[in-house]
C-alpha positions in Angstrom: 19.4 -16.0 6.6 19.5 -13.6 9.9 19.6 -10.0 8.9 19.5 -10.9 5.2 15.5 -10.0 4.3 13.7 -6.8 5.0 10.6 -6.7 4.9 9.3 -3.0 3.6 5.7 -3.1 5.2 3.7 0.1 4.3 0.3 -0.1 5.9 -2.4 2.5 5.3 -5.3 0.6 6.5 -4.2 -0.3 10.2 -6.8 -2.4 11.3 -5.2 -5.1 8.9 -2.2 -4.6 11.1 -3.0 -8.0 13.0 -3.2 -10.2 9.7 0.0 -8.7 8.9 1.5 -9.4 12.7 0.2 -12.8 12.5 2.0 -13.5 9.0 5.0 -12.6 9.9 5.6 -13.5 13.4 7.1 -17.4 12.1 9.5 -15.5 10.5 10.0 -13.2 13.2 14.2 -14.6 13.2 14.6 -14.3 9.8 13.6 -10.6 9.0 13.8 -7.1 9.7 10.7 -4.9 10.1 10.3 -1.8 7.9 7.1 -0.3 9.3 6.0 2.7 7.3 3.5 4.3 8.4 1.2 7.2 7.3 1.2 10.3 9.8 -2.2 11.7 8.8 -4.0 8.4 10.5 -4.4 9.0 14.0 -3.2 7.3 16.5 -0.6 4.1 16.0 1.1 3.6 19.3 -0.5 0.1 20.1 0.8 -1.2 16.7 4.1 0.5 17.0 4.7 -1.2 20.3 3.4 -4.6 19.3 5.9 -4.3 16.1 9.1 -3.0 18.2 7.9 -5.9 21.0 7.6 -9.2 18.2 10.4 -8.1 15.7 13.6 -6.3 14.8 11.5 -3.0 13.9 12.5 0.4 12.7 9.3 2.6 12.3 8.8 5.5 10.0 6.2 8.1 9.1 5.1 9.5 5.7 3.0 11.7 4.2 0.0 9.9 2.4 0.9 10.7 -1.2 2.4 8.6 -3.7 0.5 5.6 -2.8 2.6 2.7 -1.4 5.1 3.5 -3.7 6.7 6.6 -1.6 7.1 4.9 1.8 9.1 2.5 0.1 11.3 5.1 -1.6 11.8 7.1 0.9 12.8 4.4 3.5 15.3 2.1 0.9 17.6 4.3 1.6 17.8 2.8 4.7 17.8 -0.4 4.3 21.1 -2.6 5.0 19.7 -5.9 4.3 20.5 -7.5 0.4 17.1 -8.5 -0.1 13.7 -7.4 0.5 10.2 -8.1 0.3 7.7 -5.3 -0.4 4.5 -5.3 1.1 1.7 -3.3 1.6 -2.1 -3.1 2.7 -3.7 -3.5 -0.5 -7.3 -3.9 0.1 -8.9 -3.7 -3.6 -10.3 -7.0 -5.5 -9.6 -8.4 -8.6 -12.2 -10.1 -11.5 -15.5 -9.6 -13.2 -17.6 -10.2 -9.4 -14.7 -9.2 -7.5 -13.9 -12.6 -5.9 -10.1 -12.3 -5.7 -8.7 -11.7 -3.1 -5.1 -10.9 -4.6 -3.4 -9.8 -0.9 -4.6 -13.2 0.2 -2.7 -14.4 -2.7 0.4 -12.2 -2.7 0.8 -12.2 1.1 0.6 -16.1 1.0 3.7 -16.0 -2.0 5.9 -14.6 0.7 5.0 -15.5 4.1 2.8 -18.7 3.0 4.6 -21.4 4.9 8.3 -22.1 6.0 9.4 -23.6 2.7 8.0 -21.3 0.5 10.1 -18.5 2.7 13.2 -20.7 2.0 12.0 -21.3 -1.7 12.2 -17.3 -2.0 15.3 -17.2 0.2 17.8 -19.1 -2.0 16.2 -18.3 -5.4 16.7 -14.6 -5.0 20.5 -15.3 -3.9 20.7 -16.5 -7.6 23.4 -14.1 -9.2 20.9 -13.8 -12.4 17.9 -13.6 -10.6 16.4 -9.9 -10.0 12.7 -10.5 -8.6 10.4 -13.0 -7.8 6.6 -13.0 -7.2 3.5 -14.0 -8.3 3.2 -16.3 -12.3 -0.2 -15.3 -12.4 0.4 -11.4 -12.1 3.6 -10.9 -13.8 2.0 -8.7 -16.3 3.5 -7.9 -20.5 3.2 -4.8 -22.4 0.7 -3.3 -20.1 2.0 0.3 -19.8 -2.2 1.1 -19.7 -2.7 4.9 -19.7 0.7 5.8 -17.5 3.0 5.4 -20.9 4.0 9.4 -20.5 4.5 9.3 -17.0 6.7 6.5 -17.7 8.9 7.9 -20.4 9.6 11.2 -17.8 10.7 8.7 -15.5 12.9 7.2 -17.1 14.5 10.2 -18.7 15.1 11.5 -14.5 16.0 8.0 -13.7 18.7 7.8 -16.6 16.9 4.7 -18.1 17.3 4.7 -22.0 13.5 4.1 -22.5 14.0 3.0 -26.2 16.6 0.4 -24.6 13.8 -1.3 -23.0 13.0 -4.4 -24.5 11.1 -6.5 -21.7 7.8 -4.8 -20.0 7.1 -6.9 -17.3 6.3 -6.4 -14.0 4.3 -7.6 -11.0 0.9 -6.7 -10.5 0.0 -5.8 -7.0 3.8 -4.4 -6.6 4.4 -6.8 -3.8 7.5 -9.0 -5.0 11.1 -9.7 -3.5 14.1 -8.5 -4.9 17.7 -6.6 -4.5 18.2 -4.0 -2.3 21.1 -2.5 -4.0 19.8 -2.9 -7.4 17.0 -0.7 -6.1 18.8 1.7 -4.5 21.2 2.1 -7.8 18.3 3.1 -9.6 16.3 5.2 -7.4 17.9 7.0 -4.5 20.2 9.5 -6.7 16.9 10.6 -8.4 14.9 10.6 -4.8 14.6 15.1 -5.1 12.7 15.1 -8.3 10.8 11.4 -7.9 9.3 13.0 -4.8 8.3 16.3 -6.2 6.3 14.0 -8.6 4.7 11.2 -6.3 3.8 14.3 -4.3 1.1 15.9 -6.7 -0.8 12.1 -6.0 -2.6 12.8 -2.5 -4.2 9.9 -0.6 -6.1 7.3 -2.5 -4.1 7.1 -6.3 -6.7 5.8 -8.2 -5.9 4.8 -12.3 -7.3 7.8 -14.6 -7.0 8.2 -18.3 -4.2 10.4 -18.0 -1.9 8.0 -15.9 -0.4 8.5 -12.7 3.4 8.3 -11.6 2.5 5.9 -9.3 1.8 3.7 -11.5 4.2 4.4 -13.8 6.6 3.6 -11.3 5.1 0.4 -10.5 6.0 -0.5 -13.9 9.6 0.9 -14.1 10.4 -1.4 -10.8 9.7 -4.4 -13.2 11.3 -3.3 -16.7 15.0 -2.4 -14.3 14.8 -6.5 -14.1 15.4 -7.8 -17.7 17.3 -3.5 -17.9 19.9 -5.3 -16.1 20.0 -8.3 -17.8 18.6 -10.3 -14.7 15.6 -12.6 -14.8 11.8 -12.7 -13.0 11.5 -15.9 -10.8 8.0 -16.6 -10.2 6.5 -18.6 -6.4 6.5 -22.1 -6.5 3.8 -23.4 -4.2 2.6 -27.2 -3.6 -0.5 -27.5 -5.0 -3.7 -30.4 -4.6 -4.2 -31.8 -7.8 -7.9 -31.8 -9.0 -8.8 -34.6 -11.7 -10.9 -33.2 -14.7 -10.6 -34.2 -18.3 -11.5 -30.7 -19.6 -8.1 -29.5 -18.0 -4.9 -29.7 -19.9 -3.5 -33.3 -18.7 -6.2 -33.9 -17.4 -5.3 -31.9 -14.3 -5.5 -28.8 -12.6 -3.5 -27.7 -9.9 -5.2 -25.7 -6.9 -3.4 -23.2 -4.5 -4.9 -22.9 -0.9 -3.8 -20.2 1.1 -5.0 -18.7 4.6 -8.5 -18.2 5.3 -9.4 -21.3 3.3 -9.1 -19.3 0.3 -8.0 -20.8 -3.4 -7.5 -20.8 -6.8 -6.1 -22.8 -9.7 -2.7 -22.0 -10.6 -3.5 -22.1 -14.7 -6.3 -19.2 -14.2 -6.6 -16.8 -11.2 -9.6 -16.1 -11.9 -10.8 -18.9 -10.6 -11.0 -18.5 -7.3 -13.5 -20.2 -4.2 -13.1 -21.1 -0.5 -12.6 -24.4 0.9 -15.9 -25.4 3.3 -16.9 -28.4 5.3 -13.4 -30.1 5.4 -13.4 -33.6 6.6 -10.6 -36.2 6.1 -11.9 -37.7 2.8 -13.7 -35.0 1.3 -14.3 -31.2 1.2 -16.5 -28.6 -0.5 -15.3 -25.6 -2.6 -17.7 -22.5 -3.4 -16.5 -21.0 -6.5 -16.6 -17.1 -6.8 -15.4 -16.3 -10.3 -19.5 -17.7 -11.2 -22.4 -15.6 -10.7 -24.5 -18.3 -8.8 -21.5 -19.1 -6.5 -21.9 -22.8 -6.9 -20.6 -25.2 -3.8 -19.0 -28.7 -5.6 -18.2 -30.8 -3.4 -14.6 -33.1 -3.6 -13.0 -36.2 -2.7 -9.3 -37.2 -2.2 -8.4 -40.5 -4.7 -4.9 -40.0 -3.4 -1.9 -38.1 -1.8 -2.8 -34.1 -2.0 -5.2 -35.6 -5.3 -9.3 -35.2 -5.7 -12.0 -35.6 -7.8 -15.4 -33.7 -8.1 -18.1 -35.9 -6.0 -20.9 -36.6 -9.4 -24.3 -35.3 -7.5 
């Protein structure tokens, strides 16, 4: 696995720098570091040094257009590993009260826990696999208002558009995939992508009349079926939660740093774990208005129930 995974960090907001640091450093042996950072946001020596002291780090500065999407252009070009994992420092919320936290969630698909990294690791080695990320946020026919912007893309990018048969792609554009498959599409066009992502200055927010960004975000999921390759999706151990309104009668809860969860059939239900014990727990649910607290209890291995009362 050593010098196999980059991992294409682009971090705007660099006071999430030590979540980040703190993520990654269990993998420290098995990655490369591609820091890109954003030359318009004062001073980064501390994190610079930090990186290039924990991990194999090569550093890299961009001009803040083009979202997270141009930092990760611009630098594939120089990235020698076959796989990588794109990350960035998403700080927006999902759902109707805002209660999801989907970096928690994405962050925790990659660099979770030592088998989920080794999950990734040998499912993306899969000669038919071409990305892997999150179930809940592989997103269908959801081209939204960027449809134009997408169609000019893919005339630049050589991609018969009409040949397109599968729109998917990964919400939240953090996902692992193949270097080269990436670079095939993308560097020969890298003049005129640039020219485009560079009319989106700083925060690229989505407006009526679509952005490139976002467009692009899209076209880095439909390459994947394009190819004839497939979408893997994160396969996490889950605690099983007894109800008989669930399907089976179960439902299958995620926990990921922080305390944070959510049920794998709906991420939109989403709480935090609070007053853990050994036999029991409480969860306070988000995705409801009143933020209710139910409390649980374990009937068996990595299996509760709701607590009646």
């Amino acid at each position: 696995m050593i010098n196999q995974i980059a991992v294409i960090l682009s971090i705007y907001h660099i006071n999430l720098w030590n979540n980040f640091k703190d993520l990654l450093l269990p993998f420290q042996d098995n990655i490369n570091l591609y820091l890109c950072l954003y030359s318009d946001n004062g001073s980064q020596k501390d994190i610079i040094s930090n990186a290039n002291k924990l991990f194999n780090t090569k550093v890299s500065f961009h001009k803040n257009y083009g979202a997270d999407i141009s930092p990760f252009l611009q630098i594939l070009e120089s990235v020698n590993e076959p796989y990588f994992i794109k990350l960035h420092s998403k700080k927006s919320l999902l759902g109707d009260y805002k209660q999801i936290n989907w970096r928690n969630i994405l962050l925790y698909d990659f660099l979770g826990n030592q088998d989920i990294f080794k999950k990734n690791y040998r499912t993306i080695r899969k000669i038919n696999c071409g990305a892997i990320g999150n179930k809940n946020l592989l997103l269908h026919n959801n081209e939204s208002y960027h449809s134009n912007q997408i169609k000019e893309l893919c005339k630049i990018l050589d991609i018969n558009y009409a040949n397109i048969k599968d729109y998917s792609f990964f919400g939240g554009n953090m996902f692992m995939s193949k270097t080269a498959l990436f670079k095939k599409h993308f560097l020969p066009y890298m003049d005129d992508l640039d020219k485009l992502l560079s009319k989106e200055i700083k925060k690229v927010i989505e407006k009526p009349t679509g952005t490139f960004s976002h467009a692009l975000e899209r076209i880095f999921g439909y390459i994947i079926p394009y190819n004839h390759l497939e979408f893997a999706t994160v396969q996490h151990n889950t605690i099983k939660i007894l109800n008989n309104k669930a399907p089976n009668g179960i439902f299958n809860m995620i926990t990921l740093h922080n305390n944070d969860c959510y049920l794998q059939e709906d991420i939109n239900v989403y709480g935090q774990i609070l007053d853990t014990s050994s036999d029991n727990f409480s969860i306070r649910w988000n995705h409801l208005p009143s933020n209710p607290i139910q409390k649980y209890e374990y009937v068996g291995e990595n299996t509760i129930i709701q607590k009646n009362g």
